[in-house]
matplotlib code that plots the C-alpha trace (Angstrom):
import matplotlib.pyplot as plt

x = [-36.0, -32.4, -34.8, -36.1, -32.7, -31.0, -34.2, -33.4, -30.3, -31.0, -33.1, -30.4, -27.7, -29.9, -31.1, -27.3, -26.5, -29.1, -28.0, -24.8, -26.4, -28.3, -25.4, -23.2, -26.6, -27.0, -23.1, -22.4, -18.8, -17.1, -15.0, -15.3, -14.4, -17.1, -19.3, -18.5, -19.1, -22.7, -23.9, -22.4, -21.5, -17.4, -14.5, -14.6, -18.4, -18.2, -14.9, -16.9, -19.7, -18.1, -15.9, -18.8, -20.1, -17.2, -16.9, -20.4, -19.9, -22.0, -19.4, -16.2, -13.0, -12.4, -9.1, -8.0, -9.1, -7.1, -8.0, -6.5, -4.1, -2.3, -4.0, -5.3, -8.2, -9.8, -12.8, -15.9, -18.8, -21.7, -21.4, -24.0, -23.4, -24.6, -27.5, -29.8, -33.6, -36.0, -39.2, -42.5, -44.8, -47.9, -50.8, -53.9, -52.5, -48.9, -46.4, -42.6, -39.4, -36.4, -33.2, -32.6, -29.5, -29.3, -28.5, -32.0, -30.3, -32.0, -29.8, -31.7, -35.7, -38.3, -41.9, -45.1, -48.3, -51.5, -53.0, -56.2, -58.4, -56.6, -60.3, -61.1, -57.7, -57.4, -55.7, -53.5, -52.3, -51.0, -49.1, -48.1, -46.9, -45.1, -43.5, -42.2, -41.0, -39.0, -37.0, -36.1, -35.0, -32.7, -31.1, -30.6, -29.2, -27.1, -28.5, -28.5, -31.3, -31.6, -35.3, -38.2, -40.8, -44.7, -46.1, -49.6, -53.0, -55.5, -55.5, -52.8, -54.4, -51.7, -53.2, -54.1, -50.7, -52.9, -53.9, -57.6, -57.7, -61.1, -61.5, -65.0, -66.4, -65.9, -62.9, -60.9, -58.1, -54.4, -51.2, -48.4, -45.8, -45.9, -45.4, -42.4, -40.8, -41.5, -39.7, -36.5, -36.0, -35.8, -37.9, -40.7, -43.1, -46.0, -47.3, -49.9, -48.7, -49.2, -47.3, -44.5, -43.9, -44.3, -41.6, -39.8, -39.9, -39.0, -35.8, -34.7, -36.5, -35.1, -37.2, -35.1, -37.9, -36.3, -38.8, -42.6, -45.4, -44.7, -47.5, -47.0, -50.3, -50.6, -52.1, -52.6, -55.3, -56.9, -56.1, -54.3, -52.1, -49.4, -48.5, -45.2, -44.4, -41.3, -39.7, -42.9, -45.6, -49.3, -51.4, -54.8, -56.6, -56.7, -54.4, -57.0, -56.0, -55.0, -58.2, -57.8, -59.6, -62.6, -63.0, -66.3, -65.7, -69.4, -72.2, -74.1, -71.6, -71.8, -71.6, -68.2, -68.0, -67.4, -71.0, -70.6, -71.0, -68.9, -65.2, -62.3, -61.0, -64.3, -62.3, -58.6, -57.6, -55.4, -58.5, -60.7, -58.3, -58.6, -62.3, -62.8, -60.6, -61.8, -65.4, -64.2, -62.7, -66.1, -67.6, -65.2, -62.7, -60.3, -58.5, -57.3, -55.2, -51.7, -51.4, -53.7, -53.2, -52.0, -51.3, -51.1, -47.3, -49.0, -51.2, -48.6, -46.6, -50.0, -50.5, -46.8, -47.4, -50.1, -53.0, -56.4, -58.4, -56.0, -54.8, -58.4, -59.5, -56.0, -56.4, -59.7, -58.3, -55.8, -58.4, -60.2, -57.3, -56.2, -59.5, -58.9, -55.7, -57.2, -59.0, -56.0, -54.2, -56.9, -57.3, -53.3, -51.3, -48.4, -45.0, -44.7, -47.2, -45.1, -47.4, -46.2, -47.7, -48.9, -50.4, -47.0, -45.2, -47.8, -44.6, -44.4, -47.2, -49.6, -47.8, -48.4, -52.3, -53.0, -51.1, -53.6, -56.2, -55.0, -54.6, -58.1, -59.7, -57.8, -56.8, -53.4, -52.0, -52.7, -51.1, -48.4, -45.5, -46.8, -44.0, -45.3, -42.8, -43.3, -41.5, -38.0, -38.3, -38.8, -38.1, -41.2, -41.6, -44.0, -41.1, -38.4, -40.9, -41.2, -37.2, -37.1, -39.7, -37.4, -34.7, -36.7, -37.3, -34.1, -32.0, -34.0, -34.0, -30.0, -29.0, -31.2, -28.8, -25.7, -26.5, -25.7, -22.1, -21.3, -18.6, -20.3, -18.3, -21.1]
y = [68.4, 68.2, 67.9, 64.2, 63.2, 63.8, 62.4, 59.4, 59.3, 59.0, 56.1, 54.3, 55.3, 54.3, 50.7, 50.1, 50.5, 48.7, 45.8, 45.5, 46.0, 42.9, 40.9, 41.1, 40.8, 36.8, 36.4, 37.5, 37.8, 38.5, 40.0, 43.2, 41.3, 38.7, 41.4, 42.8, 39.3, 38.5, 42.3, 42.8, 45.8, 46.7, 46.9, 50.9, 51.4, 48.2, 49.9, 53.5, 52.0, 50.4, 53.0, 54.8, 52.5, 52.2, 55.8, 55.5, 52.6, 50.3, 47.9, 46.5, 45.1, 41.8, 40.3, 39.1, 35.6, 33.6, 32.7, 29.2, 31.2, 32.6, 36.3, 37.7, 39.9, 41.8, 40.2, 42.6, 42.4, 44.3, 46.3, 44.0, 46.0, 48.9, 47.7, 46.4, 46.8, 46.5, 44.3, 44.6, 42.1, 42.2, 39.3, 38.9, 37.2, 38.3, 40.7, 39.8, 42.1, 41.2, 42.8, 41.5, 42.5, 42.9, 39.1, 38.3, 36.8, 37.3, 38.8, 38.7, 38.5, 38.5, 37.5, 39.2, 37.7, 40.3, 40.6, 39.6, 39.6, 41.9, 42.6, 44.2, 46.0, 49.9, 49.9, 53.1, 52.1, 48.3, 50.2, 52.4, 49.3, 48.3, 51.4, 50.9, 47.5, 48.2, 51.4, 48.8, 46.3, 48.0, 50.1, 46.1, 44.4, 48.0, 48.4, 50.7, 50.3, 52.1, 51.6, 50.1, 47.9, 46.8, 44.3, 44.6, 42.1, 44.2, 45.9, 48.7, 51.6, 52.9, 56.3, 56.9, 55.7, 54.1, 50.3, 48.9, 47.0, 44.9, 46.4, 45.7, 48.8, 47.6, 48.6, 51.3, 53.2, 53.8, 55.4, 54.1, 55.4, 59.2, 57.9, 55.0, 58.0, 61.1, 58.1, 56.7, 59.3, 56.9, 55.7, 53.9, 51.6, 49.6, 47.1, 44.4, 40.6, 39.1, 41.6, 41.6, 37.8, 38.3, 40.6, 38.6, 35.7, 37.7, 39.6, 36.3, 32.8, 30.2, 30.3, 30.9, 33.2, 36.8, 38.2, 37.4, 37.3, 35.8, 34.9, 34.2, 32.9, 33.2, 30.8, 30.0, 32.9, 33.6, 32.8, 35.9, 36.5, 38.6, 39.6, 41.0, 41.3, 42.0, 43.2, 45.2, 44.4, 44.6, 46.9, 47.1, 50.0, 50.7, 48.4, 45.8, 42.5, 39.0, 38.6, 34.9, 33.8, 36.0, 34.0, 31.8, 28.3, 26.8, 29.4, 27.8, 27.6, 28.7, 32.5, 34.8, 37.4, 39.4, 38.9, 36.4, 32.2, 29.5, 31.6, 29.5, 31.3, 28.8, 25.8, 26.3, 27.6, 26.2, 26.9, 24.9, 22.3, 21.8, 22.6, 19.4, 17.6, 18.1, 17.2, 13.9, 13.5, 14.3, 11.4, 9.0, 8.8, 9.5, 5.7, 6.9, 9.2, 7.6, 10.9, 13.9, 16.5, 19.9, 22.3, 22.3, 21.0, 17.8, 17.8, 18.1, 15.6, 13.2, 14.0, 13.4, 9.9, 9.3, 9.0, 8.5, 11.3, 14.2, 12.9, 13.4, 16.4, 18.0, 16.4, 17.9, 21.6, 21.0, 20.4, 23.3, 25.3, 24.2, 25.8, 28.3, 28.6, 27.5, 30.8, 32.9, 30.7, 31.9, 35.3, 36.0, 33.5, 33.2, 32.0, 31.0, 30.0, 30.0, 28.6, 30.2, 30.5, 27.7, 25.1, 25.3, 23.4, 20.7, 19.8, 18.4, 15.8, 18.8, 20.4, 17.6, 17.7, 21.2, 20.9, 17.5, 19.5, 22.4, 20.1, 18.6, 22.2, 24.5, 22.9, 21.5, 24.7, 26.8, 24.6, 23.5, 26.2, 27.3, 26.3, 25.3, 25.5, 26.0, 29.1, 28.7, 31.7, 29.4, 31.9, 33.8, 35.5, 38.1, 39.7, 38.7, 40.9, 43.8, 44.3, 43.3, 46.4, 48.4, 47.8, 48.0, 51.2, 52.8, 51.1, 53.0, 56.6, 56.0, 54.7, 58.4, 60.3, 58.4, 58.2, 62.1, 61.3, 58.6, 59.9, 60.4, 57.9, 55.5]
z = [-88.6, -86.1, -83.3, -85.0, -86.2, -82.7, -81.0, -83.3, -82.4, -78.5, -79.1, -81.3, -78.4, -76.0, -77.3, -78.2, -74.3, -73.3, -75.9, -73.6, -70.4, -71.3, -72.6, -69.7, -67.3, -69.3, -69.5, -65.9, -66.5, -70.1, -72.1, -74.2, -77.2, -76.3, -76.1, -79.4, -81.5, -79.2, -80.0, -83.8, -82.4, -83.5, -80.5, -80.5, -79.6, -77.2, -75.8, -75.5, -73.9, -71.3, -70.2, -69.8, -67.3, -65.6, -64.6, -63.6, -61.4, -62.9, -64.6, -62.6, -64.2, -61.8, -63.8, -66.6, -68.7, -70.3, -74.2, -75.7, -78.3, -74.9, -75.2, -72.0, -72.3, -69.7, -67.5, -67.0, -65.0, -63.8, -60.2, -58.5, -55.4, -57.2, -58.7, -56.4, -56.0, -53.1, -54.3, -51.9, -52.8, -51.3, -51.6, -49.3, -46.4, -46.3, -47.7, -48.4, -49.0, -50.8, -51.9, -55.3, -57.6, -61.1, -61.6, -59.8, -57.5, -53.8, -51.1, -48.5, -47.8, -45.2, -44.8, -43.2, -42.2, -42.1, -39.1, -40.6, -44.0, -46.5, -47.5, -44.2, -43.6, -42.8, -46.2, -45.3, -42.1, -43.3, -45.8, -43.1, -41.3, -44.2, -44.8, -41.1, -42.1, -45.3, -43.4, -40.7, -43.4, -45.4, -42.3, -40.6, -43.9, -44.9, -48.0, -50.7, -53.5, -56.9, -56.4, -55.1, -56.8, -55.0, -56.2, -55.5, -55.6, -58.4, -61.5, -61.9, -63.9, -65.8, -67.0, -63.3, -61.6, -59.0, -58.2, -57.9, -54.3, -53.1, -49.2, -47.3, -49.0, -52.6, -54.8, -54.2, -56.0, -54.2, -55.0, -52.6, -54.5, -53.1, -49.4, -50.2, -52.7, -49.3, -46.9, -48.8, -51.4, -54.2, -57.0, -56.4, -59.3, -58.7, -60.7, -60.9, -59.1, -62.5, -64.4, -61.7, -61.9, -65.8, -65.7, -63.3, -65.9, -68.9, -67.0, -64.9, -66.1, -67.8, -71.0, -74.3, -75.6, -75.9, -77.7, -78.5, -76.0, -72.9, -70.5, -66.6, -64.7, -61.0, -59.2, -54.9, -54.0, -57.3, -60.9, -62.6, -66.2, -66.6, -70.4, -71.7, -75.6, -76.2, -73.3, -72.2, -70.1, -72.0, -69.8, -72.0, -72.2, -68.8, -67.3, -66.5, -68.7, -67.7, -65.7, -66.7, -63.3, -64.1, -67.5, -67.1, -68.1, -66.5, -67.4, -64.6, -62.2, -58.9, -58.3, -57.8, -55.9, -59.1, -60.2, -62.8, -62.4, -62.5, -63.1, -63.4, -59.8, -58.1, -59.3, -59.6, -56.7, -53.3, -51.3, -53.7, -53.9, -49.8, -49.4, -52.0, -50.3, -47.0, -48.5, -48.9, -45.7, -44.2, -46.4, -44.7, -46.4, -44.1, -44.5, -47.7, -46.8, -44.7, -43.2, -42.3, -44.8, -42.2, -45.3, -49.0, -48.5, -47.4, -50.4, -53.1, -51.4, -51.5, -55.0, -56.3, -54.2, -56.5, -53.7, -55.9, -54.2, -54.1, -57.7, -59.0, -57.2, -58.9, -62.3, -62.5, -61.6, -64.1, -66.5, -66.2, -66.0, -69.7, -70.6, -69.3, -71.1, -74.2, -74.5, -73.8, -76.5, -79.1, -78.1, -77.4, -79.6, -77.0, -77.6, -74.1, -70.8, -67.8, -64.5, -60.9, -58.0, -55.3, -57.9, -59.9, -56.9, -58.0, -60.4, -63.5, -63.7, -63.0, -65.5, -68.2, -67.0, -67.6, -71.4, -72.3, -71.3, -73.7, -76.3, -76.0, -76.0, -79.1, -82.4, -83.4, -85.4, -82.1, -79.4, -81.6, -81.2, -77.2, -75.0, -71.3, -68.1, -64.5, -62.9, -62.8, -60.1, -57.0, -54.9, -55.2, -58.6, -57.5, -55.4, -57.6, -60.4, -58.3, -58.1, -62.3, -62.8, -60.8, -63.2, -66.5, -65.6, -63.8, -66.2, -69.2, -67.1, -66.5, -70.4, -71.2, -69.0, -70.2, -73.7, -74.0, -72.8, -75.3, -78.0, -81.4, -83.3, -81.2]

ax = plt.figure().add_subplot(projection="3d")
ax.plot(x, y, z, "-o")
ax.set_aspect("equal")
plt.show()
């Protein structure tokens, strides 16, 4: 009976924390008494708490501010120094690092191109390479992480701790963390891409949901969903949902690699967009078009200058993206659908595309209350995701160690 009561009591102490960790995380800089009205929590606990933290070195005092009744009280922020993350996001073609702080803001970062198809990579030895990378990163730019998040392109099986990658020989199972963990003696998480740049929103983006299910789709390579209710990513089963671009929207469609026809990954894709394009082009076409199209930079800079062929090639993916979307509106009820990846720098009018298509596809009382943004995470959410799942999950191991040092008046 004590064992549930105290074990009730750590959670209470340990949400509490966590309360004010979040606060000052969205104030930045504040003041305990600030902190005390936003929480509801009284001065003395507030005051407890972030003693606490001081002594651990996770909270600075950096002066004093000044209130309009002439008071001074006491500006607080978190140690940004202290809490920092490395985030390894790894896609098909490239892999980037970043140190990211507890702000998400991005300290530094560096990009990687494979040497070749991820598909028909010696899987060990480019995380090998990597491994090589990251040392040589953190020991150039001097830093100090509390962990280190991967961000990886498959299905992360939870119960298994290991991730499902496509290689020549079909799909295979890895753990990464052992060797990162063996290397740099820290904690080490990996995670799905989608779930990552879910994450990512949920900890950094700009969307005023804070609780709820949230719902971040990935788009360039492939077509992915990342889902997080309330504060927690939604692994399935076996950590296998958000295979939004696996989702058939044309029964007779042309055939996937997955097995199955006409998924929403064969239309709504960067590749497809520039394999349809170039289609024209080889019609003759060509004089359409005031300048060749080098990259997808060139087409999104077409298709915001309203040229007719890009603008229906894109219109169309955005339609069949709002179907897609549809579904996961009726099988989900989201409060939020946040669009990242490649097709998201597409802006605003691709934006307004995909939500008439929504509209035309699920009725009114299902639409209705879903918000719709593009990543506010421009710079890369995927990595920006892998450094948030660092902290969702060091943050909760350090508030369990701290907890048992709070007075018990908290």
């Amino acid at each position: 009976m004590h064992k549930e009561a105290d074990k009730k009591t750590s959670v209470c102490k340990d949400d509490t924390i966590a309360t004010v960790i979040d606060l000052m995380r969205k104030f930045q800089r504040c003041s305990r008494a600030e902190l005390s009205k936003a929480s509801g929590l009284v001065r003395s606990t507030i005051t407890n708490i972030i003693d606490m933290l001081i002594k651990s070195d996770l909270v600075l005092e950096t002066g004093f501010i000044s209130k309009n009744c002439g008071r001074r009280s006491i500006q607080i922020m978190l140690n940004a120094d202290k809490l920092v993350a490395l985030g390894i996001a790894v896609t098909h073609k490239y892999y980037t690092l970043a140190i990211v702080d507890i702000f998400g803001n991005v300290r530094v970062k560096e990009k990687h191109l494979f040497s070749g198809d991820f598909v028909k990579l010696d899987i060990s030895a480019a995380f090998e390479g990597i491994l090589d990378t990251a040392e040589r990163f953190l020991k150039e730019n001097a830093e100090n992480p509390i962990g280190i998040g991967l961000s990886l392109p498959g299905p992360y099986l939870m119960n298994e701790k290991r991730i499902l990658l496509l290689t020549e020989t079909g799909w295979k199972k890895y753990s990464f963390t052992e060797m990162f963990e063996s290397r740099f003696q820290i904690p080490t998480f990996m995670e799905r891409d989608t779930n990552a740049g879910a994450m990512g929103e949920w900890w950094f983006g700009k969307s005023e949901i804070e609780y709820g299910t949230k719902m971040f789709v990935s788009t360039g390579d492939g077509v992915g969903v990342g889902i997080v209710v309330d504060g927690k990513i939604y692994h399935g089963e076996s950590g296998t949902p958000g295979e939004l671009g696996h989702m058939s929207v044309n029964f007779k469609g042309p055939k996937c690699s997955c097995g199955n026809r006409g998924c929403l990954e064969m239309y709504c894709t960067e590749d497809e967009i520039k394999r349809q394009i170039d289609q024209q082009m080889a019609l003759g076409y060509h004089g359409v078009f005031s300048q060749p199209l080098r990259d997808f930079d060139d087409i999104i800079l077409a298709y915001h200058n309203g040229n007719l062929i890009v603008s229906h090639i894109v219109d169309k993916v955005a339609e069949i993206m709002g179907i897609g979307l549809a579904n996961l509106i009726y099988l989900y009820n989201p409060g939020i659908i946040i669009i990242g990846g490649s097709l998201s720098k597409l802006g605003d009018k691709f934006l307004e595309a995909v939500k008439t298509s929504v509209k035309n596809h699920t009725y009114p009382f299902f639409h209705e209350k879903v918000a719709f943004m593009l990543s506010s995470l421009s710079n890369d959410p995927m990595v920006i995701g892998a450094a948030a799942v660092v902290f969702d999950h060091i943050l909760k191991q350090l508030l369990t160690k701290l907890f048992i040092s709070m007075s018990p008046s908290l």
